[in-house]
C-alpha positions as a printed NumPy array, in Angstrom:
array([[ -37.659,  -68.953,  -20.183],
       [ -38.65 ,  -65.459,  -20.598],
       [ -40.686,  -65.69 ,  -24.041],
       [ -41.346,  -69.451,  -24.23 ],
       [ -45.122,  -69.025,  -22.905],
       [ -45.388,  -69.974,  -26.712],
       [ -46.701,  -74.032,  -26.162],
       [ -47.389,  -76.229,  -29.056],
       [ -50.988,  -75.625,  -28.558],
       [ -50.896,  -72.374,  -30.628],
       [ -48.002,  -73.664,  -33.332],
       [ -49.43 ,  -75.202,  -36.439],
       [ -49.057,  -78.745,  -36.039],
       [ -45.35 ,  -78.827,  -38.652],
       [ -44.075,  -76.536,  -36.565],
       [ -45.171,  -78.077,  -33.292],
       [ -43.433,  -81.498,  -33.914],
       [ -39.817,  -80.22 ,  -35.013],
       [ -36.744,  -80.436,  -32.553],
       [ -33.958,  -78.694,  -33.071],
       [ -30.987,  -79.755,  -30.995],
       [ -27.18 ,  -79.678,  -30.372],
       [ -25.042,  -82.368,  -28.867],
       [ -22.407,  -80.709,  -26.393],
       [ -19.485,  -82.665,  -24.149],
       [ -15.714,  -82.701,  -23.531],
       [ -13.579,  -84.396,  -26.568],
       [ -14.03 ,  -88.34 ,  -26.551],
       [ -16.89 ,  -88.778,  -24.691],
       [ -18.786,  -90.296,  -27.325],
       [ -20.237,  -87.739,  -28.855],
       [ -19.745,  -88.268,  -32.636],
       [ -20.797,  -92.11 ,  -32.481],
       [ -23.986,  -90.923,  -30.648],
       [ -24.908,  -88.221,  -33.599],
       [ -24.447,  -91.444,  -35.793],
       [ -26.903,  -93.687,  -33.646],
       [ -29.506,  -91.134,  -33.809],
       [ -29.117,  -91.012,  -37.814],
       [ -29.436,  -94.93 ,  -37.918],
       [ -32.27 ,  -94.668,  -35.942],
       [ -33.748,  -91.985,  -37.703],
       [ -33.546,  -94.22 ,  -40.96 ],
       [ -30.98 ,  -91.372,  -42.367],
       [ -27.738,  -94.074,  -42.801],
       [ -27.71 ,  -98.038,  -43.149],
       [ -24.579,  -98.478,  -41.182],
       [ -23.56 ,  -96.004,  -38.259],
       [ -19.383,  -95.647,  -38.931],
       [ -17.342,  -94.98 ,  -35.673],
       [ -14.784,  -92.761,  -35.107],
       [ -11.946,  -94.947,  -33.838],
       [ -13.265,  -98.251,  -36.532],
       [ -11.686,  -99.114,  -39.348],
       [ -12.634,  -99.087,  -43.524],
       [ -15.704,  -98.003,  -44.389],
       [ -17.333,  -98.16 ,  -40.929],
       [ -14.971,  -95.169,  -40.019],
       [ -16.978,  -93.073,  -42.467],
       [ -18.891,  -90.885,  -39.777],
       [ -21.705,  -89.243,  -42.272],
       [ -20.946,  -85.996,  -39.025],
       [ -17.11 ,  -85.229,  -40.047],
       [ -16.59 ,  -84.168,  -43.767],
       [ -13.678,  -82.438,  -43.606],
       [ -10.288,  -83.986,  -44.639],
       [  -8.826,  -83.39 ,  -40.839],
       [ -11.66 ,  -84.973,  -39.313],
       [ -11.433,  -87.988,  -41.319],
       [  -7.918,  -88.203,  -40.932],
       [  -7.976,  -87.277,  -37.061],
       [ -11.042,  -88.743,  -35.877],
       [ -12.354,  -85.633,  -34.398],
       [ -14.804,  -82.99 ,  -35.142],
       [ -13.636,  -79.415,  -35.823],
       [ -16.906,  -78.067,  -37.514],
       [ -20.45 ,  -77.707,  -36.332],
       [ -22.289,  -79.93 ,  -38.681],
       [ -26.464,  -79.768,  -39.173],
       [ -28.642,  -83.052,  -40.225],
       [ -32.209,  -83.693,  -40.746],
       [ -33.935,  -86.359,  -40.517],
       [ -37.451,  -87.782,  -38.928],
       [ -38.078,  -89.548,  -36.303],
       [ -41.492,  -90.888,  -34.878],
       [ -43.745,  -88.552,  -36.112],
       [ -41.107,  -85.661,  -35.394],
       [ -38.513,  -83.649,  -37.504],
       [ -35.402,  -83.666,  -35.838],
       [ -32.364,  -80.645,  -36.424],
       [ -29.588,  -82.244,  -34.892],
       [ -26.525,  -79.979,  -34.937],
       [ -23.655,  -81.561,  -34.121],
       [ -20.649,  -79.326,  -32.242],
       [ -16.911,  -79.548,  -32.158],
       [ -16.055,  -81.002,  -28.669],
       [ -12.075,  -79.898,  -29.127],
       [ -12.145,  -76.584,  -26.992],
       [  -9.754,  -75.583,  -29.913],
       [ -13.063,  -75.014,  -31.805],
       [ -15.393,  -73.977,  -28.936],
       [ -16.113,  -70.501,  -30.774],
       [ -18.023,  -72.146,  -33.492],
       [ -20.129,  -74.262,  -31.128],
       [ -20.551,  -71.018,  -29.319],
       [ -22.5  ,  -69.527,  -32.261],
       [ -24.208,  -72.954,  -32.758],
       [ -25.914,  -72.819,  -29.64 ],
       [ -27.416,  -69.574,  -30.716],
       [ -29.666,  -71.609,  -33.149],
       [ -31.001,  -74.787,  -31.164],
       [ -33.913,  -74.576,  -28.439],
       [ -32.369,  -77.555,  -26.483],
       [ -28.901,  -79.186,  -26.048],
       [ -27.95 ,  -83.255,  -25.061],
       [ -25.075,  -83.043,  -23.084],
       [ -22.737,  -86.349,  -23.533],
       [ -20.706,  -87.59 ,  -20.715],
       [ -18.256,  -90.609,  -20.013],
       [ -19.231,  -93.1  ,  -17.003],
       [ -15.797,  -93.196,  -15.837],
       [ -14.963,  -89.242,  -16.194],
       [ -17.878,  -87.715,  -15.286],
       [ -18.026,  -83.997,  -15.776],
       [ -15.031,  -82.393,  -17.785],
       [ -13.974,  -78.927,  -18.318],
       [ -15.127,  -78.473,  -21.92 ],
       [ -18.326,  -79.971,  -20.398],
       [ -18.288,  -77.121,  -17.852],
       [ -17.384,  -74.366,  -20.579],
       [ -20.401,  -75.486,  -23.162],
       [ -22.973,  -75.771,  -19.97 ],
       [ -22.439,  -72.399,  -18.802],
       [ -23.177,  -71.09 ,  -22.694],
       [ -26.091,  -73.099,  -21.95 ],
       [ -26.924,  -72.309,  -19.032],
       [ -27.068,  -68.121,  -20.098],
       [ -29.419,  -68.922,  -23.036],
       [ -31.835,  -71.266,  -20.443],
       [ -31.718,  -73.827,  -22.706],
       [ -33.228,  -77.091,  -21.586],
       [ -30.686,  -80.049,  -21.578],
       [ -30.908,  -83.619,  -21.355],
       [ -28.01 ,  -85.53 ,  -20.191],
       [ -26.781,  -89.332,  -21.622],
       [ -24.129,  -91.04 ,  -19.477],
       [ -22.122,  -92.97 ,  -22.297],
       [ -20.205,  -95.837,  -22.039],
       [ -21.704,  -97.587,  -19.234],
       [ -20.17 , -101.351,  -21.028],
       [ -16.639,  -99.913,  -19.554],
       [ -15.437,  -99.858,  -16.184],
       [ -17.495,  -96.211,  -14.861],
       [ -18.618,  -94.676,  -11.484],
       [ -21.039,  -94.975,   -9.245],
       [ -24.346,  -94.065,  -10.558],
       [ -25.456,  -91.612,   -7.535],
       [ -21.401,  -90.644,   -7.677],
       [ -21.994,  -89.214,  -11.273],
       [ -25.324,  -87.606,  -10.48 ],
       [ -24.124,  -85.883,   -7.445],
       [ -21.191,  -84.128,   -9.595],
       [ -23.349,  -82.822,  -12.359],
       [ -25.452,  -81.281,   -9.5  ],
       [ -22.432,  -80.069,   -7.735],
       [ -20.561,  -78.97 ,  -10.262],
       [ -23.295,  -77.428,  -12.97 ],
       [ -25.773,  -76.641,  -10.216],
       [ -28.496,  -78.413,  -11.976],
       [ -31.051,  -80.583,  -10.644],
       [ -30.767,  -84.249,  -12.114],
       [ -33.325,  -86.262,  -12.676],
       [ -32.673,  -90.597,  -13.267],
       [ -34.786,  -91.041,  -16.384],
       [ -33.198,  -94.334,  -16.555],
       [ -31.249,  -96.329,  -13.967],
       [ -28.178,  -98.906,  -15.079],
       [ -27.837, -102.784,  -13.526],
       [ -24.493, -103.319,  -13.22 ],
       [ -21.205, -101.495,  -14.869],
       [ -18.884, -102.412,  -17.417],
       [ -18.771, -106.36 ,  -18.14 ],
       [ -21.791, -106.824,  -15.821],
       [ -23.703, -104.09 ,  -17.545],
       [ -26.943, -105.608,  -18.559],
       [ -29.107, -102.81 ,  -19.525],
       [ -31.755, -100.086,  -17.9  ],
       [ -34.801, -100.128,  -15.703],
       [ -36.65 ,  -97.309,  -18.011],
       [ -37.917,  -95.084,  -14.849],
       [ -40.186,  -93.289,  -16.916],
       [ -42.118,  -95.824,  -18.32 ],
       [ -41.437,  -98.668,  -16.418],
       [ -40.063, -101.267,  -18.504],
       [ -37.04 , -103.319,  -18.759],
       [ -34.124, -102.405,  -21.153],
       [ -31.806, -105.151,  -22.248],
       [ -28.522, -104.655,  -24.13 ],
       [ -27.33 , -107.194,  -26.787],
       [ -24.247, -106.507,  -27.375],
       [ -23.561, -109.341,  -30.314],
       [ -24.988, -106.241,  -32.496],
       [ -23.844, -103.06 ,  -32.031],
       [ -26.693, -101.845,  -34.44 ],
       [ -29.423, -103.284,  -33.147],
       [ -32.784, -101.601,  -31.015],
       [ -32.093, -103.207,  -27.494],
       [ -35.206, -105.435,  -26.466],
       [ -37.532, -103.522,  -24.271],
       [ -39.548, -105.913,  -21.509],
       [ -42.803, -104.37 ,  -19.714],
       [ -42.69 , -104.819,  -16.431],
       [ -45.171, -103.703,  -13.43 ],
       [ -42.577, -102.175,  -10.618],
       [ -39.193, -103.772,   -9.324],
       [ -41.191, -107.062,   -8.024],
       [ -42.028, -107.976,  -10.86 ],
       [ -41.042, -112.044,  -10.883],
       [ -40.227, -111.645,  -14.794],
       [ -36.902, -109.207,  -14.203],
       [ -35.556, -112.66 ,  -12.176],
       [ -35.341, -114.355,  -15.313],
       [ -33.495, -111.072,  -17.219],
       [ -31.266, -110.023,  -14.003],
       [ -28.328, -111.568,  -11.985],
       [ -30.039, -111.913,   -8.741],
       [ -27.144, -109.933,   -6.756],
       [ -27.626, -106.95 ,   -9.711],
       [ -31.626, -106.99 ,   -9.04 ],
       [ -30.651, -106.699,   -5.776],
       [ -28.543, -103.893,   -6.171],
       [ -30.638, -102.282,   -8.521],
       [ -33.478, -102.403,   -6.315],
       [ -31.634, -100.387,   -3.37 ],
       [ -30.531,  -97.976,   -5.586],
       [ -33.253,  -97.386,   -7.258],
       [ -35.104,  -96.643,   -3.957],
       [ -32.848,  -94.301,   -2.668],
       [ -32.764,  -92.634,   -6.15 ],
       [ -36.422,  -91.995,   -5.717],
       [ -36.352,  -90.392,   -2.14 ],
       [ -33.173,  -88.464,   -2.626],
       [ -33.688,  -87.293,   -6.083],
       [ -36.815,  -85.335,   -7.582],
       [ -39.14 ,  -86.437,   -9.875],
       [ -39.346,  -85.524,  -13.453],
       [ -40.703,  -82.473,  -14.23 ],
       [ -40.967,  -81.148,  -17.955],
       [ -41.736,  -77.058,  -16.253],
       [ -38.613,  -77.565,  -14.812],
       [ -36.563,  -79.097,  -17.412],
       [ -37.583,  -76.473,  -20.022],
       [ -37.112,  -73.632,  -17.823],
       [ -32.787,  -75.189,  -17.852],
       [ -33.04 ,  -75.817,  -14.13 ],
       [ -33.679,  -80.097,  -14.504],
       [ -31.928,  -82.45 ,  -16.568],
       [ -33.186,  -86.176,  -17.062],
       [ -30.355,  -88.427,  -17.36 ],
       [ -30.425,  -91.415,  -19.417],
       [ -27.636,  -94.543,  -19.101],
       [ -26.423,  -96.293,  -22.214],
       [ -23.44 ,  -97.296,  -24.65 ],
       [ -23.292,  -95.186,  -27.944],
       [ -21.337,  -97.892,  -29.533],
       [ -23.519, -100.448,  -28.678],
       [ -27.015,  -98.535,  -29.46 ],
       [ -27.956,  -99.041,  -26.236],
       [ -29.929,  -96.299,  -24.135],
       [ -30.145,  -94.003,  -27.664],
       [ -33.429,  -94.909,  -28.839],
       [ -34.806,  -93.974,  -25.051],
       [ -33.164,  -90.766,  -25.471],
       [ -34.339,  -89.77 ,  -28.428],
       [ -38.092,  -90.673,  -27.289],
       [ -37.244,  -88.169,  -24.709],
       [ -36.243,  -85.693,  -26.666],
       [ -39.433,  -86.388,  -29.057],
       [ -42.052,  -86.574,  -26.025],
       [ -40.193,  -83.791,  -23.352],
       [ -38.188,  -81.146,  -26.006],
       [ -39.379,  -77.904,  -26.639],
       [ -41.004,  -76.881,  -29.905],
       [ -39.253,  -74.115,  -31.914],
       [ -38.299,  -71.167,  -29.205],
       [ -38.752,  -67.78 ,  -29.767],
       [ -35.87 ,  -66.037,  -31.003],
       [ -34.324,  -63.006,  -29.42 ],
       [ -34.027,  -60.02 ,  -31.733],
       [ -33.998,  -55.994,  -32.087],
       [ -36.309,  -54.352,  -32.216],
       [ -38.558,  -57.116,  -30.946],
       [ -38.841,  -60.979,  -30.57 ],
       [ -39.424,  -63.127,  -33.191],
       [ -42.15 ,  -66.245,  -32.52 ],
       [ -42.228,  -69.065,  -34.357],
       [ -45.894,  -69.281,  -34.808],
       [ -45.568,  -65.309,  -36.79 ],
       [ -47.094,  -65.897,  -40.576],
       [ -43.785,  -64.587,  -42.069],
       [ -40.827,  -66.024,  -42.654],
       [ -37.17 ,  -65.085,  -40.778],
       [ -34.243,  -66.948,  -40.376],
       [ -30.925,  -65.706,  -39.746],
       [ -27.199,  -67.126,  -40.65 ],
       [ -25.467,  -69.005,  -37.52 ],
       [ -22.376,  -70.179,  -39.343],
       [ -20.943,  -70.101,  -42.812],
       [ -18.905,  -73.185,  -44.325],
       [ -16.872,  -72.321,  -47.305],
       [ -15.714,  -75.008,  -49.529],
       [ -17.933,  -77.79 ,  -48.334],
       [ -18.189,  -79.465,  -51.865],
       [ -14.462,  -78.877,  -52.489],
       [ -14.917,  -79.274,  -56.657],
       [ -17.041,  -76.083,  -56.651],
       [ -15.77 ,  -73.208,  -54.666],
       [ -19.295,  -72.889,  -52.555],
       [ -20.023,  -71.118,  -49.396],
       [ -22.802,  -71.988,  -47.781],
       [ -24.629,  -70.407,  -45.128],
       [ -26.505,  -72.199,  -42.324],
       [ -29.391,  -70.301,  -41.565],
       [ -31.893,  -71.109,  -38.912],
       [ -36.088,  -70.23 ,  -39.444],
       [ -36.975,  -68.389,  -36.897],
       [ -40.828,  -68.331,  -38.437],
       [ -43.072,  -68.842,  -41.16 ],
       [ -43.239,  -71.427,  -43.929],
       [ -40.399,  -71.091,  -46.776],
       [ -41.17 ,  -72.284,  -50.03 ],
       [ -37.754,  -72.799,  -52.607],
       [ -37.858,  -69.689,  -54.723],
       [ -38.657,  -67.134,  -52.286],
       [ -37.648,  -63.813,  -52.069],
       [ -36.434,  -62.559,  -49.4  ],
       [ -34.687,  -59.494,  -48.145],
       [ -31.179,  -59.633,  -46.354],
       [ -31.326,  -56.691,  -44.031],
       [ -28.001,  -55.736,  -43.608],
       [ -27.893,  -54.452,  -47.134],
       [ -31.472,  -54.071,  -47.368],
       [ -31.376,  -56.077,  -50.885],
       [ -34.02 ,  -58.863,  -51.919],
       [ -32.604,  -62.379,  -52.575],
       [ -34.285,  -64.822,  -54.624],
       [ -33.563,  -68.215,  -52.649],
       [ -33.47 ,  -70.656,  -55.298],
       [ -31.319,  -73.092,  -54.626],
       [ -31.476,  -73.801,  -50.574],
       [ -30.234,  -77.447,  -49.34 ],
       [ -31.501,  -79.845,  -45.991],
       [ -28.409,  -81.611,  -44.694],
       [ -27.475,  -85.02 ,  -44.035],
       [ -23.69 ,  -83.738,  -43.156],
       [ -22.142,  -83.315,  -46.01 ],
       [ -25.028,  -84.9  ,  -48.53 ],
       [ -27.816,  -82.349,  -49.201],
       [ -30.615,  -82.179,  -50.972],
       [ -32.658,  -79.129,  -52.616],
       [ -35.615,  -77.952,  -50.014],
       [ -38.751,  -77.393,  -51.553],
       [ -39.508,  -75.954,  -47.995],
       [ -38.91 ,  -75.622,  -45.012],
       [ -40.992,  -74.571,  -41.554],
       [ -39.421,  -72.719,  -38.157],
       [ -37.101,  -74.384,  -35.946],
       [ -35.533,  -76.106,  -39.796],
       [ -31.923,  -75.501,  -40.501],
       [ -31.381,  -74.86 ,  -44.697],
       [ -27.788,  -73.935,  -46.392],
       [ -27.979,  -71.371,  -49.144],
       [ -25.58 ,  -71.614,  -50.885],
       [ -23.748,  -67.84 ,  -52.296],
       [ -21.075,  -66.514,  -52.959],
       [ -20.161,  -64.283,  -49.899],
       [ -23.179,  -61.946,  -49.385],
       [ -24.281,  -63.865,  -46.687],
       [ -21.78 ,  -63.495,  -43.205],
       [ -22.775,  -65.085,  -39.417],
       [ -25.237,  -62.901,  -37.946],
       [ -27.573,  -61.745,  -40.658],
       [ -30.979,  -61.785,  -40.696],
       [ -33.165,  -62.776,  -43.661],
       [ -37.096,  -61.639,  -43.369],
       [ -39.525,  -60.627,  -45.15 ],
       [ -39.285,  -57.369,  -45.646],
       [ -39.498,  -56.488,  -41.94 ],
       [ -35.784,  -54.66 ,  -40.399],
       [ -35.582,  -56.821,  -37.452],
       [ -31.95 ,  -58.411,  -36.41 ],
       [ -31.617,  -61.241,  -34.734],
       [ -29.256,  -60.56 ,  -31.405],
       [ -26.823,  -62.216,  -29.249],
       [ -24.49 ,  -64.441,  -31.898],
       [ -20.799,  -63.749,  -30.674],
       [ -17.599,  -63.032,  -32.013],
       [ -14.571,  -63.895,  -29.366],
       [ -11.585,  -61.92 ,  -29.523],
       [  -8.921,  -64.349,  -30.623],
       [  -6.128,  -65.921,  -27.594],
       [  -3.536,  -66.824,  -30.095],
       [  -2.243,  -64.376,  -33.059],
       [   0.725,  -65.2  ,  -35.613],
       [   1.69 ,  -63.46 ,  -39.261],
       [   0.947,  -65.703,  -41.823],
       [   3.134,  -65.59 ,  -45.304],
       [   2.448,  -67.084,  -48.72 ],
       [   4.999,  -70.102,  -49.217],
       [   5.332,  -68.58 ,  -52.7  ],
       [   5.118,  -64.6  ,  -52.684],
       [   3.5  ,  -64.266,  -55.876],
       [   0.856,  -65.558,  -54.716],
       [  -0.25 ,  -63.209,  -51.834],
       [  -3.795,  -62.132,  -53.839],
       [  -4.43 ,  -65.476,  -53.55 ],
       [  -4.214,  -65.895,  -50.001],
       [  -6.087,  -62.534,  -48.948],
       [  -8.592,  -64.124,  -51.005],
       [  -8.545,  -67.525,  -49.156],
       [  -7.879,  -65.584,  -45.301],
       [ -10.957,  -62.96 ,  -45.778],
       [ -12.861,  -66.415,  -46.876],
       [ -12.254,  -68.357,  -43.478],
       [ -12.951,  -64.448,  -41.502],
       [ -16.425,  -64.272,  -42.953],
       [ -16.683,  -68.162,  -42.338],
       [ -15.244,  -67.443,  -38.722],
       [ -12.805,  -70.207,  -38.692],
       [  -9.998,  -67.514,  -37.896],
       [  -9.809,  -63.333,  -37.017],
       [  -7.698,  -61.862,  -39.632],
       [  -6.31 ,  -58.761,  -39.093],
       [  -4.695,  -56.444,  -41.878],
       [  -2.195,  -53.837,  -40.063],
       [  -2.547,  -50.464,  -41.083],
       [   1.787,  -50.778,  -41.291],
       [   3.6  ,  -52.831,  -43.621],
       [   2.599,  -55.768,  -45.739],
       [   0.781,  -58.949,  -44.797],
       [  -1.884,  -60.325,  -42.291],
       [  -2.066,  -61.323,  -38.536],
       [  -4.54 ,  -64.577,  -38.527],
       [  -5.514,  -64.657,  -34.583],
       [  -7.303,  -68.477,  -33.568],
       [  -9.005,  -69.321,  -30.256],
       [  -6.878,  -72.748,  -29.625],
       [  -3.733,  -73.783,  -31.43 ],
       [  -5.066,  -76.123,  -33.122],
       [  -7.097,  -73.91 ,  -35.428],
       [  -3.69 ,  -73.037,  -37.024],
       [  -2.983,  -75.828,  -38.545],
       [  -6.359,  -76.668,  -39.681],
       [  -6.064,  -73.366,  -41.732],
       [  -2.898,  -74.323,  -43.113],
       [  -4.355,  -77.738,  -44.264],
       [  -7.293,  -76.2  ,  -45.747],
       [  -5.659,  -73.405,  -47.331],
       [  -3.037,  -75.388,  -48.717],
       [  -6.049,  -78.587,  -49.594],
       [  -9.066,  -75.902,  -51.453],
       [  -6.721,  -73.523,  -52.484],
       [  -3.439,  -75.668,  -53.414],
       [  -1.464,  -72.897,  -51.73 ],
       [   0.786,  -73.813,  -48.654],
       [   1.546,  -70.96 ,  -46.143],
       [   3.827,  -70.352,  -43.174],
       [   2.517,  -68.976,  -39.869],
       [   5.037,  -66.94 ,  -38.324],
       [   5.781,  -65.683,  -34.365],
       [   3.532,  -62.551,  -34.177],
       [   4.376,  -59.378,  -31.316],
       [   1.4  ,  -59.408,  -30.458],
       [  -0.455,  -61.268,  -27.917],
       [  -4.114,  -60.416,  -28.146],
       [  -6.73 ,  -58.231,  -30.263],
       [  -9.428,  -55.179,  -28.649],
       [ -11.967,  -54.23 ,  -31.093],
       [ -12.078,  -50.556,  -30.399],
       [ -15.401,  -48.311,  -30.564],
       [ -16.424,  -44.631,  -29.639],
       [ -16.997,  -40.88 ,  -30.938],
       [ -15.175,  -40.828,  -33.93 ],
       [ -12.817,  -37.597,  -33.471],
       [ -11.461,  -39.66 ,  -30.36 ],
       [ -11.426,  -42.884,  -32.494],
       [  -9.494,  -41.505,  -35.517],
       [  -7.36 ,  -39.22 ,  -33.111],
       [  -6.165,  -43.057,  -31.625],
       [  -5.808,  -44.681,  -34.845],
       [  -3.057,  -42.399,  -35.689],
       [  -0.96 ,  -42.365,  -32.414],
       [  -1.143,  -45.753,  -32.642],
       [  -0.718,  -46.75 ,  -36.217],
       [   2.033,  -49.51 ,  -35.448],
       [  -0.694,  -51.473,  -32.903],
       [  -3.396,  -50.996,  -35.305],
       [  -5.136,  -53.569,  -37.648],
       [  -8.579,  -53.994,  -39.578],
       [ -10.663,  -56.937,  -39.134],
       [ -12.497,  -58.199,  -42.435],
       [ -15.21 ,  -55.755,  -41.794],
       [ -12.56 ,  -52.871,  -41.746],
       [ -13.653,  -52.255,  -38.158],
       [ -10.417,  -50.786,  -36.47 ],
       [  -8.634,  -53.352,  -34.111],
       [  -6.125,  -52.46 ,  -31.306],
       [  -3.453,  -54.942,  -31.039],
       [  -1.518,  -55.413,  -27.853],
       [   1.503,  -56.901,  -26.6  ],
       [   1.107,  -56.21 ,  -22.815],
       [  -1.834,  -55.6  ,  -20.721],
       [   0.007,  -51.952,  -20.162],
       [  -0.805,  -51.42 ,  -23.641],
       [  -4.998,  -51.74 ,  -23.015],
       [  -4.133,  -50.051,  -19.487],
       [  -2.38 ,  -47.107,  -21.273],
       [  -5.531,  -46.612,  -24.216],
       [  -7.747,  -46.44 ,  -21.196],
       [  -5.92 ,  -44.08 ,  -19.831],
       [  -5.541,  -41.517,  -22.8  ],
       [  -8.889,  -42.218,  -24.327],
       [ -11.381,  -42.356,  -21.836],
       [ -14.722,  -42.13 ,  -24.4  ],
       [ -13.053,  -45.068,  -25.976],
       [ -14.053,  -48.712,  -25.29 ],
       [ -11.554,  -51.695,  -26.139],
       [ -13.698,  -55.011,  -26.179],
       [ -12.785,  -58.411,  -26.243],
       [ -15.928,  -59.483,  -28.316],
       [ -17.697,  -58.127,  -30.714],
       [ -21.566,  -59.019,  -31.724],
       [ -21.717,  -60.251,  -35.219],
       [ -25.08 ,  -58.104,  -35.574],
       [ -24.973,  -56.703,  -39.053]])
């Protein structure tokens, strides 16, 4: 890592102990009920709810919106604080539907480590790939859990080989499973040496943890099916000549990942997990910014906005905007100045989340995640400081892979819906365009789904239903360059061009002939498919 020379050993000791994580993998793979585990065991709920159980054990504390409830998914990058032995742990939790994979996109921007979930039986899958390669670009050190190890799953050496193969990491057993699906009995703990034993009468219960002194020990005949120990044994031995040892250089540098074995559902394998992330995880990273760095150790305090969730309390029409310290020590009632229009604001009323509970923080150190709540000044990508004109760098904006015209079911009502689509574009949920021809908006999504969350929602916080109509175009180029040339473009091409929320020009196409033929005429003119939400 290129500025992480930063140890603990010159953070002050709040800062030192906070971890601020995401959870990445492919839909399904358990990802949800493992955020859950980690609150239960962090004290934060009394009853971990699954996504697929029923009543009031389906409550996941993660998913507060009405289509994750309903669906059992998560579409929105959720934040939750809590403590865990002796640390403070950030746990952000992603959208694993690659519908949504623009929001987890940004997310990653504010976490100096990612747990990467994966299913025994599927092993690596694409939306596993995708996420690891954002990853992978910001050197971010990951730790892997291979869930549901109580089902039928793969080979253990058969799973570690494709992460290696197919992410190019080095893998590391931190733990090592006896026996798979009904025969799965627990862990050998390879770090620490000790026996791990699943009970799977209670699904919320610590597994029992038995000290043992090497494989031959006599007490793991009592625990252990003999012809298990004796698989375990082999494996284990060939683990430890083929594989390399654990290295925490290595593993923060994003070219290791310890892998732990476990059930989500079950509790099993979590609590090792998070121990690892407690004892191995980096403290908070420096930050990457213009015109310098930002440490997290530096007296004064910066943060900067990562994602913005309108309507989270849906009986007051909030926004509020996650913002991640980048340094310092905030205190509730500070001022401090938003750079992009250079104006102080008096942060009185900033919330720690437990999903979708919060509750007002008195303060807050670097590496914490607060919500202020406001009422639109704040969009992704600005920086809050004090006083200093630094930006935080590098938080994305994708150009959008799906576009359709969107009407209001009633047509009096089309005030209204600007006012609800120019919401969701400063919350990035959606790209709306408004063409500098005729009447209406193009909303343009990353996956299809996105669509009809917008619908729900708009039609849900605004009680306005909408139809989303076929669109000509196909795909949106945010266009930049010497101004003459820019204007002289914007009026050849009025009928392709459309103004994103920021009323940056936007060049819509239908073909790739269209891009092909802009290039062509306008050579000092770039067309580009993303656009950094640096503001």
């Amino acid at each position: 890592m290129s500025d992480s020379a930063h140890t603990s050993l010159d953070l002050p000791a709040e800062i030192a102990r906070r971890r601020t994580f995401a959870i990445i993998s492919h839909p399904d793979a358990g990802k949800t009920t493992l955020t859950e585990k980690f609150l239960l065991y962090g004290g934060a709920i009394q009853m971990a709810g699954q996504v697929r159980a029923k009543g009031e054990a389906r409550r996941t504390r993660s998913d507060f919106m009405q289509m994750e409830k309903d669906r059992g998914i998560s579409v929105s990058a959720s934040a939750m604080s809590f403590d865990f032995d002796g640390h403070r742990f950030n746990l952000v939790d992603t959208p694993g539907h690659s519908d949504f994979s623009e929001d987890t996109y940004r997310t990653l921007t504010a976490v100096d480590a990612a747990i990467m979930v994966i299913d025994g039986a599927k092993g690596v899958e694409s939306q596993t790939q995708k996420l690891f390669e954002v990853c992978r670009m910001r050197d971010l050190p990951i730790l892997t859990f291979c869930n549901k190890m109580d089902r039928e799953s793969r080979d253990t050496l058969e799973i570690i080989d494709e992460i290696q193969e197919n992410l190019a990491i080095d893998v590391t057993p931190a733990s090592w499973p006896i026996g798979v699906g009904r025969e799965f009995v627990g862990c050998y703990d390879m770090l620490h040496d000790r026996l791990e034993l699943m009970d799977r009468a209670d699904r919320n219960k610590v597994a029992a943890s038995i000290s043992i002194k090497g494989l031959d020990d006599p007490k793991l005949d009592e625990h252990i099916p003999a012809h298990l120990l004796e698989q375990l044994r082999e494996e284990v031995e060939i683990a430890r000549e083929l594989l390399p040892a654990f290295d925490r250089e290595a593993f923060l540098d994003g070219t290791l990942t310890p892998i732990w074995f476990g059930s989500a559902i079950n509790s099993f394998g979590v609590k090792e997990l998070m121990d690892g992330m407690a004892q191995y995880g980096p403290e908070p990273q420096p930050q990457k910014a213009e015109p310098r760095s930002i440490h997290a150790d530096e007296k004064k305090v910066m943060g900067f906005v990562f994602k913005v969730q309108a309507n989270m309390d849906p009986k007051h029409r909030d926004r509020v905007a996650f913002v991640r310290l980048a340094s310092g020590h905030f205190l509730r009632g500070m001022k401090l100045t938003h750079v992009r229009s250079k104006k102080q604001m008096a942060i009185s009323n900033p919330v720690l989340f437990l999903a979708s509970d919060r509750e007002l923080a008195e303060e807050a150190w670097a590496g914490d995640i607060i919500g202020i709540p406001n009422h639109g000044q704040l969009r992704i990508g600005d920086t809050l400081t004090e006083g200093e004109e630094i930006r935080v760098t590098g938080i994305p904006s994708f150009a959008p892979e799906l576009l359709q015209s969107v009407r209001a079911g009633d047509p009096m009502k089309s005030k209204h819906l600007e006012k609800a689509l120019m919401q969701f574009a400063e919350e990035g949920a959606a790209k709306v365009f408004k063409p500098a021809i005729g009447s209406g908006f193009i909303v343009g999504v990353v996956g299809a789904l996105q669509f009809e969350v917008l619908a729900s929602r708009i039609e849900l916080e605004y009680g306005l239903p909408v139809r989303f109509g076929q669109s000509q175009f196909t795909s949106a180029r945010w266009i930049s360059g010497p101004r003459a040339d820019l204007e002289k473009c914007v009026n050849t091409n009025k009928q392709h061009i459309s103004y994103d929320h920021d009323g940056d020009p936007v060049f819509l196409t239908r073909l790739q002939w269209d891009i092909d033929r802009i290039e062509r005429d306008f050579p000092t003119l770039t067309l580009s498919a993303t656009k950094e939400m640096m503001v």
